[in-house]
VMD Tcl script that builds the backbone (N, CA, C; Angstrom):
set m [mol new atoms 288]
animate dup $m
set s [atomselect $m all]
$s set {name element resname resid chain x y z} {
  {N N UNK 1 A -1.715 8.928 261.028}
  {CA C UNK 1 A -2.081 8.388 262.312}
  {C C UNK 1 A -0.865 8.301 263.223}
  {N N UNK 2 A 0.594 8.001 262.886}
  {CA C UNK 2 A 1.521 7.597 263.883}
  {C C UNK 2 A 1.978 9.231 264.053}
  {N N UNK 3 A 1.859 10.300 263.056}
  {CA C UNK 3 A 2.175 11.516 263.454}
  {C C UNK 3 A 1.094 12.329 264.565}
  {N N UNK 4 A 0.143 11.991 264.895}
  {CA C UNK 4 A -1.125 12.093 265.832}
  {C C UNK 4 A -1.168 11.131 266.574}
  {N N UNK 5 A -0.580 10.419 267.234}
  {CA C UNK 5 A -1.124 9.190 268.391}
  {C C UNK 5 A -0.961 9.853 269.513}
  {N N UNK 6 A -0.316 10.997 269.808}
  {CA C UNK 6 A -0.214 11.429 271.017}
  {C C UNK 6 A -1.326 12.777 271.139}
  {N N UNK 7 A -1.732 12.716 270.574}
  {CA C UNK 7 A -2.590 13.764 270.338}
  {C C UNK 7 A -3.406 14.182 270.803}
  {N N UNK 8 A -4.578 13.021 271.496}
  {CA C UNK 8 A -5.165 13.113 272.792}
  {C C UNK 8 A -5.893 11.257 272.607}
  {N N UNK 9 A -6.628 11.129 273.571}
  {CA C UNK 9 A -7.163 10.167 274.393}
  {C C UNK 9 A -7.472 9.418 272.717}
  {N N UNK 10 A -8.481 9.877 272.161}
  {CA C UNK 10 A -9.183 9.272 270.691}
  {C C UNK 10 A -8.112 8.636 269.510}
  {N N UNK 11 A -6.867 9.742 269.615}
  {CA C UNK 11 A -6.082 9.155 268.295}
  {C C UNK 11 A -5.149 8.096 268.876}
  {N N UNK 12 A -5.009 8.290 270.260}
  {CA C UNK 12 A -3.959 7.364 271.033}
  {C C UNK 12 A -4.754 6.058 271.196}
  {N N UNK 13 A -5.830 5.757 271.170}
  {CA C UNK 13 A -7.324 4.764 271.167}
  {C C UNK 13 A -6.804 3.813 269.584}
  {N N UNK 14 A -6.702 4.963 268.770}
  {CA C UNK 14 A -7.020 4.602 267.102}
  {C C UNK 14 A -5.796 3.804 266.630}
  {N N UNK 15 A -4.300 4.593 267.088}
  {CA C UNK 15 A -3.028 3.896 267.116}
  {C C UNK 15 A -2.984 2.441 267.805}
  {N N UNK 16 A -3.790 2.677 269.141}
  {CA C UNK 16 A -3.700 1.288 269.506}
  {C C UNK 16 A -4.310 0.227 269.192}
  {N N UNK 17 A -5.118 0.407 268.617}
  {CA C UNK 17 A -6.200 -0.651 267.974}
  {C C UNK 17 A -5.655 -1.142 266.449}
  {N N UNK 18 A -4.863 -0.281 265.509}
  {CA C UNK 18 A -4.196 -0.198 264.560}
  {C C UNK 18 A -2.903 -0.793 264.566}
  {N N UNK 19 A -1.620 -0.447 265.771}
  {CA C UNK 19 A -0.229 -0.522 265.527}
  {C C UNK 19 A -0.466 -1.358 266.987}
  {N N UNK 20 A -1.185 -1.460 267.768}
  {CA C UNK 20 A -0.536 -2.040 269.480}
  {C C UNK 20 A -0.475 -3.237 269.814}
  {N N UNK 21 A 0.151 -4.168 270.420}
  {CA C UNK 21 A 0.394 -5.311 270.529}
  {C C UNK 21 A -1.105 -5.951 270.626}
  {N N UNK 22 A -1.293 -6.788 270.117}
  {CA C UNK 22 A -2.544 -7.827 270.457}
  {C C UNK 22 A -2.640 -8.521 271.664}
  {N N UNK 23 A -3.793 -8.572 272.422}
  {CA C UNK 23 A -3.791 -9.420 273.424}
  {C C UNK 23 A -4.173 -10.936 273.477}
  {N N UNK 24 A -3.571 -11.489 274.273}
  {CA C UNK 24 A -3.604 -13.424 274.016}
  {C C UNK 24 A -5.340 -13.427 273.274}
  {N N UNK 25 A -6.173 -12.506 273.874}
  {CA C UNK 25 A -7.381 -13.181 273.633}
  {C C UNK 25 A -8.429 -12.358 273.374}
  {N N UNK 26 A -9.345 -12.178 272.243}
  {CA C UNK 26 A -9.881 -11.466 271.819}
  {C C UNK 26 A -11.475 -11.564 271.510}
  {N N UNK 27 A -12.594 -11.451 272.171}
  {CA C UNK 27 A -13.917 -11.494 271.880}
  {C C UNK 27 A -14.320 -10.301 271.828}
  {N N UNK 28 A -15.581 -10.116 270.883}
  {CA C UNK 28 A -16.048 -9.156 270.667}
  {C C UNK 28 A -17.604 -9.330 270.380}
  {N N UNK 29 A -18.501 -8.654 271.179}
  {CA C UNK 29 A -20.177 -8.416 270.976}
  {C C UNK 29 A -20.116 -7.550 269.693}
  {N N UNK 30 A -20.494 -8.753 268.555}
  {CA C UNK 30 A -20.951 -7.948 267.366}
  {C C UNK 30 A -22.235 -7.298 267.470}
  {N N UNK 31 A -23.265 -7.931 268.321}
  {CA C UNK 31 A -24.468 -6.925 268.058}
  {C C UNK 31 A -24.228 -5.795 269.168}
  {N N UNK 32 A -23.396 -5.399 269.877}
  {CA C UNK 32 A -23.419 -4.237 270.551}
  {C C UNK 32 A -22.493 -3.203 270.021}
  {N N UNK 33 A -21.385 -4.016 269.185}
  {CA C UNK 33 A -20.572 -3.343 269.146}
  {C C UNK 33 A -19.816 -3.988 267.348}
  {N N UNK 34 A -20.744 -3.663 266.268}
  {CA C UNK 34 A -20.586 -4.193 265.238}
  {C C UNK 34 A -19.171 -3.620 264.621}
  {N N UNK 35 A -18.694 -2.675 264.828}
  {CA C UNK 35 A -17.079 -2.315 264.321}
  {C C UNK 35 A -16.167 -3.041 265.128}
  {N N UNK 36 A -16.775 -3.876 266.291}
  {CA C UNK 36 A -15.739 -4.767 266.685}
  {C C UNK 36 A -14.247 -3.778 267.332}
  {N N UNK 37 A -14.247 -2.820 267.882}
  {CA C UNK 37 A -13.594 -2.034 269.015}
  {C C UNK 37 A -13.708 -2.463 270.453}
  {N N UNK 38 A -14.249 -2.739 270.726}
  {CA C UNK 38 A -14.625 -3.227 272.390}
  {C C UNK 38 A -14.191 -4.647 272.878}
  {N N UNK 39 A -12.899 -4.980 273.216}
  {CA C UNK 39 A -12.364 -5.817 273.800}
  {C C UNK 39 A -13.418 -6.824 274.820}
  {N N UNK 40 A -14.530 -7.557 274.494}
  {CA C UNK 40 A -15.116 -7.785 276.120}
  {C C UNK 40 A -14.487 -8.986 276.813}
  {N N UNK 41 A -13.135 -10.173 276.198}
  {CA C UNK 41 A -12.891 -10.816 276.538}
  {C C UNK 41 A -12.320 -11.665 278.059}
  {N N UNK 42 A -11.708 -10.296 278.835}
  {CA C UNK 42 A -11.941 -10.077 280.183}
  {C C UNK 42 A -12.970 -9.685 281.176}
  {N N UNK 43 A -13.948 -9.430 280.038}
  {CA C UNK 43 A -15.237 -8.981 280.750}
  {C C UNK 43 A -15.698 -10.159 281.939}
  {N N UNK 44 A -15.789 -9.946 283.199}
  {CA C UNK 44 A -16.994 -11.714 283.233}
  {C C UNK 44 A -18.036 -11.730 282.887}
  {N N UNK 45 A -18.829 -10.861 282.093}
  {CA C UNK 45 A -20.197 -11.116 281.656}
  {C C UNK 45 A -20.057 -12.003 280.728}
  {N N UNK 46 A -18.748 -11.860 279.635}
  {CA C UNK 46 A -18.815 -13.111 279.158}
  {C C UNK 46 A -17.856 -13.935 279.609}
  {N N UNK 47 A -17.568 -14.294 280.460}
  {CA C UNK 47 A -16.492 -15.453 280.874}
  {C C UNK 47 A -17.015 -16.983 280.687}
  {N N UNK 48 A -18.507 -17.227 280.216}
  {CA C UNK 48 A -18.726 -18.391 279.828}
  {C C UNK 48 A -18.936 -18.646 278.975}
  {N N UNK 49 A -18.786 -17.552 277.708}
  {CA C UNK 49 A -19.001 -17.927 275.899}
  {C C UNK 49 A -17.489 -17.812 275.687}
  {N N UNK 50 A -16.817 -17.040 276.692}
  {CA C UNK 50 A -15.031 -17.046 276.447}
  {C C UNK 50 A -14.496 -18.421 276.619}
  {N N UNK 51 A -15.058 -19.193 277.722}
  {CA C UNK 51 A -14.898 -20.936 278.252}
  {C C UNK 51 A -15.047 -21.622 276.892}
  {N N UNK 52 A -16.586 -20.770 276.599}
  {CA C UNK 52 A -16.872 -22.475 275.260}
  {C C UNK 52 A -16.317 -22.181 274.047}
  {N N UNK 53 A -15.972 -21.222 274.309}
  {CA C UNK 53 A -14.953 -20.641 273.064}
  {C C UNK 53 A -13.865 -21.201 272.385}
  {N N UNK 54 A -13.028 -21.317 273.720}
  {CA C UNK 54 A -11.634 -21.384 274.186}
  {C C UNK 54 A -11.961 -22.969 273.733}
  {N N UNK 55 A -12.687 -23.621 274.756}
  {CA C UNK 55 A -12.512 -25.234 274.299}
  {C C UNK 55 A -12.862 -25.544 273.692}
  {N N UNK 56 A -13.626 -25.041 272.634}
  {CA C UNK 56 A -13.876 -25.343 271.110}
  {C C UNK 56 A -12.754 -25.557 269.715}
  {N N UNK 57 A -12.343 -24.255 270.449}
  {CA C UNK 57 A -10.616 -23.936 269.884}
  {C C UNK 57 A -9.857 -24.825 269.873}
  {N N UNK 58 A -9.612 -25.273 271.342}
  {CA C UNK 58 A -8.403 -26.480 271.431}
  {C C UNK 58 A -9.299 -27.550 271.208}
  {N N UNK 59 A -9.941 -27.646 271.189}
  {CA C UNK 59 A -10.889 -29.223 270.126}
  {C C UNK 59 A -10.248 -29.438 268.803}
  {N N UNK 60 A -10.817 -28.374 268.236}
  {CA C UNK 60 A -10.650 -28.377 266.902}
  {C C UNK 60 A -8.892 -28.642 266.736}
  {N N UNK 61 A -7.713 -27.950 267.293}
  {CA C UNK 61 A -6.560 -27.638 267.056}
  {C C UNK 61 A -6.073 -29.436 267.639}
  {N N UNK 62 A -6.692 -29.694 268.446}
  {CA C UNK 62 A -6.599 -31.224 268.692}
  {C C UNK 62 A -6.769 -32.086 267.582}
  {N N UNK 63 A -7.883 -31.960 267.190}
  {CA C UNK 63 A -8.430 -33.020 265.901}
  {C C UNK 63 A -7.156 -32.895 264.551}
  {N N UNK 64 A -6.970 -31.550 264.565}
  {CA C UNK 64 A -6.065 -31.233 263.063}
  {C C UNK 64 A -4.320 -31.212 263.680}
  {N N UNK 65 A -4.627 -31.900 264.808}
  {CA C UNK 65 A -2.603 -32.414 265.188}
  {C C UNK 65 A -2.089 -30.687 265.340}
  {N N UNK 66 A -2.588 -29.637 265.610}
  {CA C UNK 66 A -1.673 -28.502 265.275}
  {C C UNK 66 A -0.740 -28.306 265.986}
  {N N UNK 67 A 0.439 -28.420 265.917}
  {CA C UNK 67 A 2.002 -28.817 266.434}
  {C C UNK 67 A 2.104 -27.408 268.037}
  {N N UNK 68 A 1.104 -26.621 267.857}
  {CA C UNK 68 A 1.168 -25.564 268.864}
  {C C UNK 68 A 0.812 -26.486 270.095}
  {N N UNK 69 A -0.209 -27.519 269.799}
  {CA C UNK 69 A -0.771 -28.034 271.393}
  {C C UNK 69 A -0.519 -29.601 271.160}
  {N N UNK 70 A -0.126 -30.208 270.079}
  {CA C UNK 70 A 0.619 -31.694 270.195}
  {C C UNK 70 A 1.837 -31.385 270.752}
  {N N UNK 71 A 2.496 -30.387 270.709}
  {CA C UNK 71 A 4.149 -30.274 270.599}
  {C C UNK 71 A 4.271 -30.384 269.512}
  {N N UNK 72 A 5.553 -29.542 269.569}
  {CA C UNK 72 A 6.884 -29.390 268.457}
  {C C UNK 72 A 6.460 -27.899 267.933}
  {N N UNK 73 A 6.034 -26.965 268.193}
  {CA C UNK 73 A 5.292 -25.800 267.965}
  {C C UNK 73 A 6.647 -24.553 267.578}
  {N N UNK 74 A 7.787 -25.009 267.985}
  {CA C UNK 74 A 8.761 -24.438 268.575}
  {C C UNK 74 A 9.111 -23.934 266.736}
  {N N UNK 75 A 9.144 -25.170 265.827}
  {CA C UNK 75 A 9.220 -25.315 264.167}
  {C C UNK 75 A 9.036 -24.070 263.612}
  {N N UNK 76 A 7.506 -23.256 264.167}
  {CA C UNK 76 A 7.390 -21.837 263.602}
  {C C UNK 76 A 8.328 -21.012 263.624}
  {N N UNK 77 A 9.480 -21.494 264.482}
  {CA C UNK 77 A 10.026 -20.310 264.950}
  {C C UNK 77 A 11.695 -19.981 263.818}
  {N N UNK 78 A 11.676 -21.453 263.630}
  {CA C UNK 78 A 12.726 -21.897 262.891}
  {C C UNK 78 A 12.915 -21.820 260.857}
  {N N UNK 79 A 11.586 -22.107 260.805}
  {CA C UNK 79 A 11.451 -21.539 259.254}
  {C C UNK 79 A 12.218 -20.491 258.367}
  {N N UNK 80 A 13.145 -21.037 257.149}
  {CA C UNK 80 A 13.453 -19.864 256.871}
  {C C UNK 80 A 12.983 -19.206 256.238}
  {N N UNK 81 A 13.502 -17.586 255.799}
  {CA C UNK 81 A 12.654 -16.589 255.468}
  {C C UNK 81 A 12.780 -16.505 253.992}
  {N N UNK 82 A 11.919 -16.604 253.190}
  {CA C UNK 82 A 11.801 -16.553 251.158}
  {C C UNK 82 A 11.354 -15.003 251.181}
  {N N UNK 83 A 10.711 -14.428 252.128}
  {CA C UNK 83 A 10.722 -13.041 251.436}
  {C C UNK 83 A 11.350 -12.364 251.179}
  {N N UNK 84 A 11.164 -11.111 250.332}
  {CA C UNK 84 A 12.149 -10.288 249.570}
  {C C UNK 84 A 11.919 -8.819 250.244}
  {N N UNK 85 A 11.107 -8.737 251.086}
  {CA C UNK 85 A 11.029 -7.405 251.969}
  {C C UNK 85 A 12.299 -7.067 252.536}
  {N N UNK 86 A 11.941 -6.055 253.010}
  {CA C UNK 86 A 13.475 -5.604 254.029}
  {C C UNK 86 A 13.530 -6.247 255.583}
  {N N UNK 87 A 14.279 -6.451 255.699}
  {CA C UNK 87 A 14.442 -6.931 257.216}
  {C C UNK 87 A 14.735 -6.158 258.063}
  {N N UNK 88 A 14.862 -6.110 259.437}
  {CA C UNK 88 A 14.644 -5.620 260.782}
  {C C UNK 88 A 16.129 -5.239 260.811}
  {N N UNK 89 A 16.878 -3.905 261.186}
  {CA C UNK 89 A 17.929 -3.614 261.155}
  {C C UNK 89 A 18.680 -4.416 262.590}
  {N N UNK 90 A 18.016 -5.078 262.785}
  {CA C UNK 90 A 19.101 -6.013 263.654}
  {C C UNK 90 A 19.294 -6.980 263.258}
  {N N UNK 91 A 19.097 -7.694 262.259}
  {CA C UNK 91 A 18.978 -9.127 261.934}
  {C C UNK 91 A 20.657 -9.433 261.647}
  {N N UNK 92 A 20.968 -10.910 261.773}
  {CA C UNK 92 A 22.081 -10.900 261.451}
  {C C UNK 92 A 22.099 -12.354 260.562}
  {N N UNK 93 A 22.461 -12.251 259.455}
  {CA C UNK 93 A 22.226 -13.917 258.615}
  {C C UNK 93 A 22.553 -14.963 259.528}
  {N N UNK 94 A 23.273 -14.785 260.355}
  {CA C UNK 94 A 24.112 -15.796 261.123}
  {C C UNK 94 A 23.267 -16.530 262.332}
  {N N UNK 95 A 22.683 -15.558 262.446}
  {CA C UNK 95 A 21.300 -15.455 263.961}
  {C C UNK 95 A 19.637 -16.990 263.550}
  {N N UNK 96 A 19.777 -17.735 264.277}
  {CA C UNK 96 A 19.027 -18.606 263.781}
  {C C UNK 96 A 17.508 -17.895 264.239}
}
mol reanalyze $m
mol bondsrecalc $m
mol representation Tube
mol addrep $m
């Protein structure tokens, strides 16, 4: 797939859905669109199941204290790393 992403319109589609940055926000019409490809979250057709969505979300993330919307969220960022994978050729031990 990453040797074909440029390949035309379809594999460059397939890469992005696979390798491309995620967007803040993601809904999807399972009965129209049951493989879940079709972004409709900017849609406004649904801009009011995206509303009750959304504040359902921060309900819930309210009730369970989650440090992203009490504060102090910043913590994720700080954790150190136990894995044994390879790291990012820029990393520097020193680098918090």
């Amino acid at each position: 797939m990453v040797e074909n992403k440029d390949k035309d319109d379809h594999h460059r589609h397939l890469w992005e859905l696979s390798f491309g940055k995620r967007p803040a926000e993601e809904l999807y019409d399972c009965k129209k669109d049951p493989e879940q490809l079709v972004n409709v979250a900017e849609d406004p057709e649904y801009a009011e199941i995206r509303e009750k969505l959304a504040a359902q979300l921060m309900a819930q993330l309210k009730i369970t204290e989650d440090p992203r919307v009490i504060g102090g969220g910043d913590e994720f960022d700080s954790h150190p790393y136990y894995g044994m994978g390879p790291r990012h050729p820029s990393y520097r031990p020193d680098q918090k």
